[in-house]
HTML snippet that shows the backbone in 3Dmol.js (N, CA, C, O; Angstrom):
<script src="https://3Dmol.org/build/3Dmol-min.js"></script>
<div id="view" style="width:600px;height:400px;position:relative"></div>
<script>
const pdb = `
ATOM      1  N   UNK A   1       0.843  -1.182   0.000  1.00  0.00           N
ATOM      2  CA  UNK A   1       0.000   0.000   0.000  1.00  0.00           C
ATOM      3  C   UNK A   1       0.886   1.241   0.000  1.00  0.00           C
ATOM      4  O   UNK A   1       1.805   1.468   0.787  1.00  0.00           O
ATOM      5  N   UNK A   2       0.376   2.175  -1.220  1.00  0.00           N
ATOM      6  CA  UNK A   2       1.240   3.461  -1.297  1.00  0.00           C
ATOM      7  C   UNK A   2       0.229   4.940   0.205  1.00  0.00           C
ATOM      8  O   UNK A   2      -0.865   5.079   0.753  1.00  0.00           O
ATOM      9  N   UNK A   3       1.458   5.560   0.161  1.00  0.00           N
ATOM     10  CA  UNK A   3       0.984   7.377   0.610  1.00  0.00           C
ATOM     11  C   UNK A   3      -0.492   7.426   0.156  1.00  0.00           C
ATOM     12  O   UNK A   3      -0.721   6.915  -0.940  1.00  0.00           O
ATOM     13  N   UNK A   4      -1.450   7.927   0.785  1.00  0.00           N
ATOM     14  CA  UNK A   4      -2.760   8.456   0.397  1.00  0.00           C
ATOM     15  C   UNK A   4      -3.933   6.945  -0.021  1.00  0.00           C
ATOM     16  O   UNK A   4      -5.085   7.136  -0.409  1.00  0.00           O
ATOM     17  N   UNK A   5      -3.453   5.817   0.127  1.00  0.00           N
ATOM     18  CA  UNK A   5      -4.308   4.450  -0.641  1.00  0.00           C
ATOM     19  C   UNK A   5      -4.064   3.601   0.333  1.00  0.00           C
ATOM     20  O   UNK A   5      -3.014   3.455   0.958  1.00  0.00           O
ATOM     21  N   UNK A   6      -5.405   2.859   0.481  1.00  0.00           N
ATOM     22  CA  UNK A   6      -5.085   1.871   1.209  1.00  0.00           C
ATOM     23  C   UNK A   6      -6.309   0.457   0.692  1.00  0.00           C
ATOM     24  O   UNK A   6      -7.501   0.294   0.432  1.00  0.00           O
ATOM     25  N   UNK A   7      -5.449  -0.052   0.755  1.00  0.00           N
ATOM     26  CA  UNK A   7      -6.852  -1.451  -0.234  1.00  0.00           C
ATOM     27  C   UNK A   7      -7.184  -2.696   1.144  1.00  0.00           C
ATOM     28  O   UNK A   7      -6.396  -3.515   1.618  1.00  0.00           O
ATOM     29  N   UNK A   8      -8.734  -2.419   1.535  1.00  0.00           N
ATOM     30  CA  UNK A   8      -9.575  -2.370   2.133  1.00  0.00           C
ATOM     31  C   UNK A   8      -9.220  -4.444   3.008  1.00  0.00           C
ATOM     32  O   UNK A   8      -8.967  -4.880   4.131  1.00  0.00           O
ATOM     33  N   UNK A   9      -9.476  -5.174   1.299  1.00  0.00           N
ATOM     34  CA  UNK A   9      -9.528  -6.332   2.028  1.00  0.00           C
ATOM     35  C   UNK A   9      -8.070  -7.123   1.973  1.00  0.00           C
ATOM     36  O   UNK A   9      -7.961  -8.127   2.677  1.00  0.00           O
ATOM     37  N   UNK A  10      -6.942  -6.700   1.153  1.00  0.00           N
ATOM     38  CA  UNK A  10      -5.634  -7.259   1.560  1.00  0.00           C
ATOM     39  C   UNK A  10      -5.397  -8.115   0.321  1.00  0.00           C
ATOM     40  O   UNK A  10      -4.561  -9.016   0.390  1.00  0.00           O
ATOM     41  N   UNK A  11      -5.931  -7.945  -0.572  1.00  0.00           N
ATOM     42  CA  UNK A  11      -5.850  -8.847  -1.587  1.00  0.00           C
ATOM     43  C   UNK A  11      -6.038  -7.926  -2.963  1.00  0.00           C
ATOM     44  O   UNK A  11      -6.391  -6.747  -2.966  1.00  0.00           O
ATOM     45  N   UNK A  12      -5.672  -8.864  -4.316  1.00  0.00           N
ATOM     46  CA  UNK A  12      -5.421  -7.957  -5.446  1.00  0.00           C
ATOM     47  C   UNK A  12      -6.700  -7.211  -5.680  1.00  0.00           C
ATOM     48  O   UNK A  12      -6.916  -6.004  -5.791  1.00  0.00           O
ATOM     49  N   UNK A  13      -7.979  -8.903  -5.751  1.00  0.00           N
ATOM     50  CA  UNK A  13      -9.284  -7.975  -5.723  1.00  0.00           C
ATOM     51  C   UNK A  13     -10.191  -7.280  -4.867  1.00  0.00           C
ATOM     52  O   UNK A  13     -11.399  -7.097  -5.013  1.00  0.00           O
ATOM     53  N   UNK A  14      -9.391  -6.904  -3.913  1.00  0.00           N
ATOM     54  CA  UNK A  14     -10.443  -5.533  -2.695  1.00  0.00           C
ATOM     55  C   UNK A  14     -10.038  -4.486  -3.341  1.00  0.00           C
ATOM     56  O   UNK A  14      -9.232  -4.466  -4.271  1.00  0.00           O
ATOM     57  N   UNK A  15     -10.610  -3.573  -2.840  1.00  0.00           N
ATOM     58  CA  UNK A  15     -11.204  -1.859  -2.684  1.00  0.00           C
ATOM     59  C   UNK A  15     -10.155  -1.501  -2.702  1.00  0.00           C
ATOM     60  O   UNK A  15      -9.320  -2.158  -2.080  1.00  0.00           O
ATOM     61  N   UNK A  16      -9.791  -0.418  -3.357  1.00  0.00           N
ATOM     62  CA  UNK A  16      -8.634   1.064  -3.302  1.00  0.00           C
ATOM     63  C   UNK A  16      -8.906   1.973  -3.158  1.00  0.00           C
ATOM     64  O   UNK A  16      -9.210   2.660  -4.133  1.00  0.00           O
ATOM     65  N   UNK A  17      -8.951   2.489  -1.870  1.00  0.00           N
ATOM     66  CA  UNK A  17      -9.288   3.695  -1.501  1.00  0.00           C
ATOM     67  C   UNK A  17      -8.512   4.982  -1.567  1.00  0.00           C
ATOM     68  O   UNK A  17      -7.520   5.009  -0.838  1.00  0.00           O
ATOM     69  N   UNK A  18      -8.699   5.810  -2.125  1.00  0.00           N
ATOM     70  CA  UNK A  18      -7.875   6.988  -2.093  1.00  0.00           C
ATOM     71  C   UNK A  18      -8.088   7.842  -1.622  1.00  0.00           C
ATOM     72  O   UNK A  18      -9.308   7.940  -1.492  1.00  0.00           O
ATOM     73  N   UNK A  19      -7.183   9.255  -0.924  1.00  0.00           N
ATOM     74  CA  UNK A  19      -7.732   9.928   0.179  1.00  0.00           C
ATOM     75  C   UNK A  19      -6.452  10.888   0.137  1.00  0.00           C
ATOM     76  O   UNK A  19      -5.952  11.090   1.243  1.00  0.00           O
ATOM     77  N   UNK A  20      -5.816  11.540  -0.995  1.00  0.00           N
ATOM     78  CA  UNK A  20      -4.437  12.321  -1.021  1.00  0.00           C
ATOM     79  C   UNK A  20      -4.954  13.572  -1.367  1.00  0.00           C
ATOM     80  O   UNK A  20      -5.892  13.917  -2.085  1.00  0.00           O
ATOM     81  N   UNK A  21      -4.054  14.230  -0.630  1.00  0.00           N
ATOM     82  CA  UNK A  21      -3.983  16.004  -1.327  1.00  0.00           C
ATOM     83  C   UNK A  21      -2.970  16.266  -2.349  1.00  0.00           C
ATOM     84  O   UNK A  21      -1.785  16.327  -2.020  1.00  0.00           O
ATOM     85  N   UNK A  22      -3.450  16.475  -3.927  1.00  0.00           N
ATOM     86  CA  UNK A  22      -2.552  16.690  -4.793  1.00  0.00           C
ATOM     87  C   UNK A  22      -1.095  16.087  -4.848  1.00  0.00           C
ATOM     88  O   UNK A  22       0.078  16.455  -4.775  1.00  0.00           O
ATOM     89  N   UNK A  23      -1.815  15.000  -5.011  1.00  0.00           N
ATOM     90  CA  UNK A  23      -1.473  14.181  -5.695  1.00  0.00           C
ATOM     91  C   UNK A  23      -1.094  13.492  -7.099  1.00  0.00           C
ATOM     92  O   UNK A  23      -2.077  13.489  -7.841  1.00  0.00           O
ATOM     93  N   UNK A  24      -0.063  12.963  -7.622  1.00  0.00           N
ATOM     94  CA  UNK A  24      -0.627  12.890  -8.856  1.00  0.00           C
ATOM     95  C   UNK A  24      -0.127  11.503  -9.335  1.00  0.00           C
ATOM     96  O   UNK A  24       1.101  11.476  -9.423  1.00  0.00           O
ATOM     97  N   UNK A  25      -0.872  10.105  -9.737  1.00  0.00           N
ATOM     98  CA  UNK A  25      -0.807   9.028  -9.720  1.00  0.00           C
ATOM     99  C   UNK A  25      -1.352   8.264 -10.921  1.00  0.00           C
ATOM    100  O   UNK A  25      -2.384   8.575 -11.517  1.00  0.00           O
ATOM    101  N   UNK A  26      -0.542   7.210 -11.227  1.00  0.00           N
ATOM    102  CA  UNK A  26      -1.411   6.020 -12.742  1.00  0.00           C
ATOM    103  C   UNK A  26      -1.730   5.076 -11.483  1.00  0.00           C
ATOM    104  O   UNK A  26      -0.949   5.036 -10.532  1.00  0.00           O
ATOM    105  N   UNK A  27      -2.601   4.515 -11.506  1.00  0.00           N
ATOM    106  CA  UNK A  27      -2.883   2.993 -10.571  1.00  0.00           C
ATOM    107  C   UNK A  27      -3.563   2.114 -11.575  1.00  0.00           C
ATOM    108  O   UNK A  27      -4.431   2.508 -12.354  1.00  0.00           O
ATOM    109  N   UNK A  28      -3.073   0.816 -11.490  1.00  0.00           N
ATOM    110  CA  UNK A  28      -3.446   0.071 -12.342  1.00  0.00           C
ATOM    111  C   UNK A  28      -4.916  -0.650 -11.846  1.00  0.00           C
ATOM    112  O   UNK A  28      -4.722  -0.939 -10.665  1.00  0.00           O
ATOM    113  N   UNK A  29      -6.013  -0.980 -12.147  1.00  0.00           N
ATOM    114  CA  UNK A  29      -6.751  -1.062 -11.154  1.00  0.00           C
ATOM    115  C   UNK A  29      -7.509  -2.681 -10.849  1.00  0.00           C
ATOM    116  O   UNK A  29      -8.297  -3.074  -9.988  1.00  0.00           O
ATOM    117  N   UNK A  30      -6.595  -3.573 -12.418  1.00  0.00           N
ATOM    118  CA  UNK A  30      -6.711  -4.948 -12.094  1.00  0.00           C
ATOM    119  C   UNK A  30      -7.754  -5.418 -11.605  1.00  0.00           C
ATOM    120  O   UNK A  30      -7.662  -6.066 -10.562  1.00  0.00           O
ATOM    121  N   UNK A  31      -9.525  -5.142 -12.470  1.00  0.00           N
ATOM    122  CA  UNK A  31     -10.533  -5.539 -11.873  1.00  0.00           C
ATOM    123  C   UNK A  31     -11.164  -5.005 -10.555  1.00  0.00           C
ATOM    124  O   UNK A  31     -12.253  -5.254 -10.036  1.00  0.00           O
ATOM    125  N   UNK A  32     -10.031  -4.107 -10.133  1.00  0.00           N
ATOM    126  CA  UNK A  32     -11.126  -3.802  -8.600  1.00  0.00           C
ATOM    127  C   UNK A  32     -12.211  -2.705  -8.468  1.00  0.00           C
ATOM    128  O   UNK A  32     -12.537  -2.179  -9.532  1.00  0.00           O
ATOM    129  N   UNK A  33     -12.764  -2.314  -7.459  1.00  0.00           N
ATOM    130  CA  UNK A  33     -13.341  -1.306  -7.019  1.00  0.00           C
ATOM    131  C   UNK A  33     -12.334  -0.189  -6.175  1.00  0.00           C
ATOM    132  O   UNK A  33     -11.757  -0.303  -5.094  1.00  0.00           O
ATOM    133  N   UNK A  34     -12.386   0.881  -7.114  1.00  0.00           N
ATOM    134  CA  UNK A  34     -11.895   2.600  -6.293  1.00  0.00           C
ATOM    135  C   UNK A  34     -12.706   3.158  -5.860  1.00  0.00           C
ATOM    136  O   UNK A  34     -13.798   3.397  -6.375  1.00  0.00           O
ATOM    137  N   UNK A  35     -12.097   3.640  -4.260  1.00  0.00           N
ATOM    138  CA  UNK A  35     -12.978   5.250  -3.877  1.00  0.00           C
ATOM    139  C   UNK A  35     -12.200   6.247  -3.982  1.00  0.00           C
ATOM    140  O   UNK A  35     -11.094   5.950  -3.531  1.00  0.00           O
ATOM    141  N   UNK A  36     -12.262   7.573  -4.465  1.00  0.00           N
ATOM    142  CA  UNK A  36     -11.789   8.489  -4.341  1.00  0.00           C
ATOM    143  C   UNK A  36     -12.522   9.042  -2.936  1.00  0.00           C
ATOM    144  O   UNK A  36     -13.730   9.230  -3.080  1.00  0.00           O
ATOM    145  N   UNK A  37     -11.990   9.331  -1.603  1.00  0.00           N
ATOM    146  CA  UNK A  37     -12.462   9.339  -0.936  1.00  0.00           C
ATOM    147  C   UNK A  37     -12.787  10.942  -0.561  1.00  0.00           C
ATOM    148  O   UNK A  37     -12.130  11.876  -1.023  1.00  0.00           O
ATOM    149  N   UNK A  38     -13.991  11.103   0.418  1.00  0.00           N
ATOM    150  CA  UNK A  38     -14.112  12.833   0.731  1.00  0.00           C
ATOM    151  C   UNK A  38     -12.952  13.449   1.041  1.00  0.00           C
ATOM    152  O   UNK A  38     -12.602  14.528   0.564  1.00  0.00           O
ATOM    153  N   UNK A  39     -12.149  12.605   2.065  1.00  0.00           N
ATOM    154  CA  UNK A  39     -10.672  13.608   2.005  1.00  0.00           C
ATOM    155  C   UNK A  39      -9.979  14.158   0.950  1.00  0.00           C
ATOM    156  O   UNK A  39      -9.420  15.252   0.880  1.00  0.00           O
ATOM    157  N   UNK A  40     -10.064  13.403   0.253  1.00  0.00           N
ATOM    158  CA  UNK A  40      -9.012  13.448  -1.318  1.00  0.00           C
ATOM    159  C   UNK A  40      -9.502  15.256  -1.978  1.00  0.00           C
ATOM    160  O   UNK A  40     -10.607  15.769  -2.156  1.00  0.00           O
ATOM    161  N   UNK A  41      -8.063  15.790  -2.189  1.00  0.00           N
ATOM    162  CA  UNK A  41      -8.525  17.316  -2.548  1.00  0.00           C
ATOM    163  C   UNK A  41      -7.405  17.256  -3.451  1.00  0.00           C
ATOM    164  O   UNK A  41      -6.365  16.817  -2.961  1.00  0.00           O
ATOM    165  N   UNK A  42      -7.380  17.700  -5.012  1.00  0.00           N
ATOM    166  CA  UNK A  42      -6.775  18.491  -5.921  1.00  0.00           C
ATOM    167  C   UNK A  42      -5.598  17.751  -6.245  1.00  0.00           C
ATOM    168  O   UNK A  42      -4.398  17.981  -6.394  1.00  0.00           O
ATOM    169  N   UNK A  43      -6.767  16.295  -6.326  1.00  0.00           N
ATOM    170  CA  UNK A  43      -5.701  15.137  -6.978  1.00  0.00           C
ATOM    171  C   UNK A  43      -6.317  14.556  -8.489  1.00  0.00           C
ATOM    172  O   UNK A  43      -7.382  14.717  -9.085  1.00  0.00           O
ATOM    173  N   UNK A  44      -4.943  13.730  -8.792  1.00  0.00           N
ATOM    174  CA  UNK A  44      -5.739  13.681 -10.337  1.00  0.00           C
ATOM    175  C   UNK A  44      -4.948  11.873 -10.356  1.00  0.00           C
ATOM    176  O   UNK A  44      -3.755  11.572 -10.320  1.00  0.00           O
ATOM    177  N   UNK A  45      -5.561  11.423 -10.390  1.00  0.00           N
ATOM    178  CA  UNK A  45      -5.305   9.509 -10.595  1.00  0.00           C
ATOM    179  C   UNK A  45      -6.086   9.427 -12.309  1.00  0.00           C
ATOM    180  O   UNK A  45      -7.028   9.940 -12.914  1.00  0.00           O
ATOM    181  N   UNK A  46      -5.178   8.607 -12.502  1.00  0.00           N
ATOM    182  CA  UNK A  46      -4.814   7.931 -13.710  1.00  0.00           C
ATOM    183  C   UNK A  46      -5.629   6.557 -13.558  1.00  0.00           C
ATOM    184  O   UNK A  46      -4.858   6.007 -12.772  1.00  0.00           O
ATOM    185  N   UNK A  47      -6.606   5.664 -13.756  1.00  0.00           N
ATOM    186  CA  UNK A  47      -7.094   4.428 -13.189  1.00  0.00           C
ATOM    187  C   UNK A  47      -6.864   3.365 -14.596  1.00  0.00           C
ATOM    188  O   UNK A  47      -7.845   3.134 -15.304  1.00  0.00           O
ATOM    189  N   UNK A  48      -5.644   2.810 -14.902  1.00  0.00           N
ATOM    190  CA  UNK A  48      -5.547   2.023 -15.956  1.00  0.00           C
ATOM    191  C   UNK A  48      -6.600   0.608 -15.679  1.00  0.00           C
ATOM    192  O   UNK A  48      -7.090   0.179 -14.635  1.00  0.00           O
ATOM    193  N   UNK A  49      -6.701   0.063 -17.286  1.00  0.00           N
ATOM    194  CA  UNK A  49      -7.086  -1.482 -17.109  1.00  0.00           C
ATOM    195  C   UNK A  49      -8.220  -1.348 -16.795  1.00  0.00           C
ATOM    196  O   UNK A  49      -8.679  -0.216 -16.642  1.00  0.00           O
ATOM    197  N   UNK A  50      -9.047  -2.567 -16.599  1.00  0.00           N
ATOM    198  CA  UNK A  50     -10.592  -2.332 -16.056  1.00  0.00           C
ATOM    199  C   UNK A  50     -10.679  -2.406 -14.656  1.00  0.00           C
ATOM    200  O   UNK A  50     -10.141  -3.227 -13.913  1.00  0.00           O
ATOM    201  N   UNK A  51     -11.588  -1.239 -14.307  1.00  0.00           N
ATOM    202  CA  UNK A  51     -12.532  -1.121 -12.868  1.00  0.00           C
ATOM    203  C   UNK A  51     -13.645  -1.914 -12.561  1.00  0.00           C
ATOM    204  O   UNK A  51     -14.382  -1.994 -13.545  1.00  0.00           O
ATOM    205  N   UNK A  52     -13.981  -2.411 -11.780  1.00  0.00           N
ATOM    206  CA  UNK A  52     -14.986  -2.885 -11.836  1.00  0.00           C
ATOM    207  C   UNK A  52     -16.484  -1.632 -11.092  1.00  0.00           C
ATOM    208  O   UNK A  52     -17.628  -1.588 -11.545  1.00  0.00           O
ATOM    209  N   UNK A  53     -15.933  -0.778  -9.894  1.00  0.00           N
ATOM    210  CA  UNK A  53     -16.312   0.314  -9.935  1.00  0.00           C
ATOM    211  C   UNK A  53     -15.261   1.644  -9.304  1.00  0.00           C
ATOM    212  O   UNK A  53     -14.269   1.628  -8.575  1.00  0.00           O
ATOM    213  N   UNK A  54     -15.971   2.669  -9.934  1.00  0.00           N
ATOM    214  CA  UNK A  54     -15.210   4.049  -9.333  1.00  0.00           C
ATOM    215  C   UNK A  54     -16.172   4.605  -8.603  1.00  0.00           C
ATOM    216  O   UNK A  54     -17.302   4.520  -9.084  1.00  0.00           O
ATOM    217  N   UNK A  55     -16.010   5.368  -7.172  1.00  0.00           N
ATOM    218  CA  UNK A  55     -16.937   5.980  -6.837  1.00  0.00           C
ATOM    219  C   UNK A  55     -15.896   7.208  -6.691  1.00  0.00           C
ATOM    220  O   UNK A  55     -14.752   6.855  -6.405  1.00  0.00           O
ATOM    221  N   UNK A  56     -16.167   8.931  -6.878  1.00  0.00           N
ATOM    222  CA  UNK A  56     -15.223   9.797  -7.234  1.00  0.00           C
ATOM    223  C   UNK A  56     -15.925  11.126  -6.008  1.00  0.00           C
ATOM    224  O   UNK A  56     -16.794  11.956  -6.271  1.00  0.00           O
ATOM    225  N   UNK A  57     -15.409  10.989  -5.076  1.00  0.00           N
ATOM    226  CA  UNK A  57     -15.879  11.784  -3.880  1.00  0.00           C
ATOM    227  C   UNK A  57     -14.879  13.338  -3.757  1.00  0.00           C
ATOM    228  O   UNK A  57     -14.161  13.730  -4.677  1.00  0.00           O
ATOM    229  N   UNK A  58     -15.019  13.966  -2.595  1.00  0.00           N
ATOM    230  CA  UNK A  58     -13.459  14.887  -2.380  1.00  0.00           C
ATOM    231  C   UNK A  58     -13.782  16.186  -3.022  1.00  0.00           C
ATOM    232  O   UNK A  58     -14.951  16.045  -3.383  1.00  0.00           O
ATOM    233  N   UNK A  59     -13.470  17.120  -3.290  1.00  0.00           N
ATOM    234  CA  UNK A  59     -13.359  18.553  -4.118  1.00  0.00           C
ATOM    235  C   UNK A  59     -12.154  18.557  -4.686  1.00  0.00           C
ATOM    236  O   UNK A  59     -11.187  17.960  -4.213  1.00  0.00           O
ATOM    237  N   UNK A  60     -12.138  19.264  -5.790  1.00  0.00           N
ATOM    238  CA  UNK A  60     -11.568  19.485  -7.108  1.00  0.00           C
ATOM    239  C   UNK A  60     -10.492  18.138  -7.397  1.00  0.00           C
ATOM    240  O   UNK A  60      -9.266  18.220  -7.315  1.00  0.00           O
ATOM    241  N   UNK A  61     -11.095  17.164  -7.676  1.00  0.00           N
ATOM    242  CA  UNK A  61     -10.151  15.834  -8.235  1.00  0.00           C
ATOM    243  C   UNK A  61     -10.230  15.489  -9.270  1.00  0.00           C
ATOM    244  O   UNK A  61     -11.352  15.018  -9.457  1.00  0.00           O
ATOM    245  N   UNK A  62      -9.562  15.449 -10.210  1.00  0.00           N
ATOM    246  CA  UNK A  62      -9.795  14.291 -11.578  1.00  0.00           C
ATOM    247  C   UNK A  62      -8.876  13.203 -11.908  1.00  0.00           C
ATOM    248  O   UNK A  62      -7.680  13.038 -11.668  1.00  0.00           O
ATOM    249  N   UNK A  63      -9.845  12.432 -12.588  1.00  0.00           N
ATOM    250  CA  UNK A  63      -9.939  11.103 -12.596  1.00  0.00           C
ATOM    251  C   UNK A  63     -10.350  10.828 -13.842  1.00  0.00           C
ATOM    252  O   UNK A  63     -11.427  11.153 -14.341  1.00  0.00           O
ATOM    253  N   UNK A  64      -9.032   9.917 -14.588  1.00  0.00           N
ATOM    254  CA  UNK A  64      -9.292   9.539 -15.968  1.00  0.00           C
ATOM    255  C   UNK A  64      -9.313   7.851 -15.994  1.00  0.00           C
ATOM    256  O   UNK A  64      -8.325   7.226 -15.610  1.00  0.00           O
ATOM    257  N   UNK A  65     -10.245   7.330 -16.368  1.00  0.00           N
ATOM    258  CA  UNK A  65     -10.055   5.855 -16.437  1.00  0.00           C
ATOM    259  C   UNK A  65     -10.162   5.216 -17.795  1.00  0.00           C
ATOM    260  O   UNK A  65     -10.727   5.805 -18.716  1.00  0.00           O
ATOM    261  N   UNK A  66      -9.519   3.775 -17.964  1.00  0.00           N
ATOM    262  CA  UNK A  66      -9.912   3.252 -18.710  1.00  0.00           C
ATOM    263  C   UNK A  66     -10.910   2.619 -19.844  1.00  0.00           C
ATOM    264  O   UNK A  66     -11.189   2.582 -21.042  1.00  0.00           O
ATOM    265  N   UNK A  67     -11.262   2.100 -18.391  1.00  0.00           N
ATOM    266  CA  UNK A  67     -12.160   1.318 -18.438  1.00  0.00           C
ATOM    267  C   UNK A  67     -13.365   0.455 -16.913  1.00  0.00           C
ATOM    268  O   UNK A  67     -13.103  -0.438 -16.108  1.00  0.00           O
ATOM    269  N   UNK A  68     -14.386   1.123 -17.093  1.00  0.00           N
ATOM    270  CA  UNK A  68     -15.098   1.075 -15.911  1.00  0.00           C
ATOM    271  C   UNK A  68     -16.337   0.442 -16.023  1.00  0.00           C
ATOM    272  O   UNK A  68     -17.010   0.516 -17.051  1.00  0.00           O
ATOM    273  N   UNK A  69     -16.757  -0.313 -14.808  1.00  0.00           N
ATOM    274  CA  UNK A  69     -18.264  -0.870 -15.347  1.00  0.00           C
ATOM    275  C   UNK A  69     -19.680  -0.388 -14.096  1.00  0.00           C
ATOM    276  O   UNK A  69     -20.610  -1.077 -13.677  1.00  0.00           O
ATOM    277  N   UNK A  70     -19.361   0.834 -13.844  1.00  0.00           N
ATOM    278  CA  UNK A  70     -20.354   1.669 -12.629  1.00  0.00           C
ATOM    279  C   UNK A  70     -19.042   2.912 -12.485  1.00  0.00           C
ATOM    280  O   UNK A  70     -17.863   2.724 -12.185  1.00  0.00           O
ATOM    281  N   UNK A  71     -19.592   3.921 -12.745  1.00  0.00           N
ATOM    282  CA  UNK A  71     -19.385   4.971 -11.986  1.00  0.00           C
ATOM    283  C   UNK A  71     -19.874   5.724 -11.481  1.00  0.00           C
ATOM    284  O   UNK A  71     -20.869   6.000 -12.152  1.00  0.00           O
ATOM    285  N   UNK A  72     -19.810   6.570 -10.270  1.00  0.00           N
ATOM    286  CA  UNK A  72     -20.454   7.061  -9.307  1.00  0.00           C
ATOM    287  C   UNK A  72     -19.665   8.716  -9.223  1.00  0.00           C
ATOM    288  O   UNK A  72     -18.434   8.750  -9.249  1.00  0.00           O
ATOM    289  N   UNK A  73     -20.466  10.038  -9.123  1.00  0.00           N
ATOM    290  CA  UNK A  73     -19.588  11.049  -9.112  1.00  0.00           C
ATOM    291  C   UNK A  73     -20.479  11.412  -7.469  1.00  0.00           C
ATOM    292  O   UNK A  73     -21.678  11.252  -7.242  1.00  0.00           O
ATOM    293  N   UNK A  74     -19.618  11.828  -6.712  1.00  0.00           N
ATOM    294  CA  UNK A  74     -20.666  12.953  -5.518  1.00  0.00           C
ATOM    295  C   UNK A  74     -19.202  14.284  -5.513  1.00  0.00           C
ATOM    296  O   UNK A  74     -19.662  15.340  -5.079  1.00  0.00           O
ATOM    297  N   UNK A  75     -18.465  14.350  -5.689  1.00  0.00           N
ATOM    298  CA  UNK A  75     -17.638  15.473  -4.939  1.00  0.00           C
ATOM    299  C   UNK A  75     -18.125  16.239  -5.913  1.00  0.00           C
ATOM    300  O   UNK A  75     -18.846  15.992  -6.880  1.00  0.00           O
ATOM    301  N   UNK A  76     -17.418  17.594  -5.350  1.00  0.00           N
ATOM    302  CA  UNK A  76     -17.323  18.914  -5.758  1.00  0.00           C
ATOM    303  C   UNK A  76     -16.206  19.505  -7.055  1.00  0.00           C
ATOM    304  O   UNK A  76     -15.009  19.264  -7.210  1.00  0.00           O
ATOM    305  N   UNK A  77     -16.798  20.043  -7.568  1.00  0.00           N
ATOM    306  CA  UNK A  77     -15.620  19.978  -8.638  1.00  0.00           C
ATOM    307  C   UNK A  77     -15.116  19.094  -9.392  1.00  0.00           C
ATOM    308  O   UNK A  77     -14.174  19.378 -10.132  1.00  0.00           O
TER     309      UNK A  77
END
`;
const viewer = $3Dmol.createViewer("view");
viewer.addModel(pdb, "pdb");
viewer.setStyle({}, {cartoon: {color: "spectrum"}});
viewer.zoomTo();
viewer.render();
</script>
């Protein structure tokens, strides 16, 4: 587990949660589920490969993905 991420169940396919301040990152995302979490502010992740979901929380973040099969927006900006 990197700075700002932490993956939920310990394995390739759990949750990646993200939660960094400007930040700037590629994560490969190997089938899983991402949160961009409410903490996360004036970061920009890269989400290669397929997602299975993104949920994109936090103020002013972007987020470019591949390939996704549910996405979810609530933050700001």
């Amino acid at each position: 587990t990197t700075a700002g991420a932490t993956d939920q169940t310990g394995d390739s396919g759990g949750k990646l949660v993200l939660s960094g301040t400007s930040e700037s990152r590629s994560i490969p995302c190997s089938g899983r589920e991402v949160e961009v979490e409410e903490a996360a502010t004036a970061s920009k992740y890269t989400l290669t490969g397929e997602c299975k979901k993104v949920t994109v929380d936090g103020v002013s973040n972007e987020v470019e993905v591949e390939k996704v099969g549910e996405l979810v927006v609530k933050g700001t900006s």
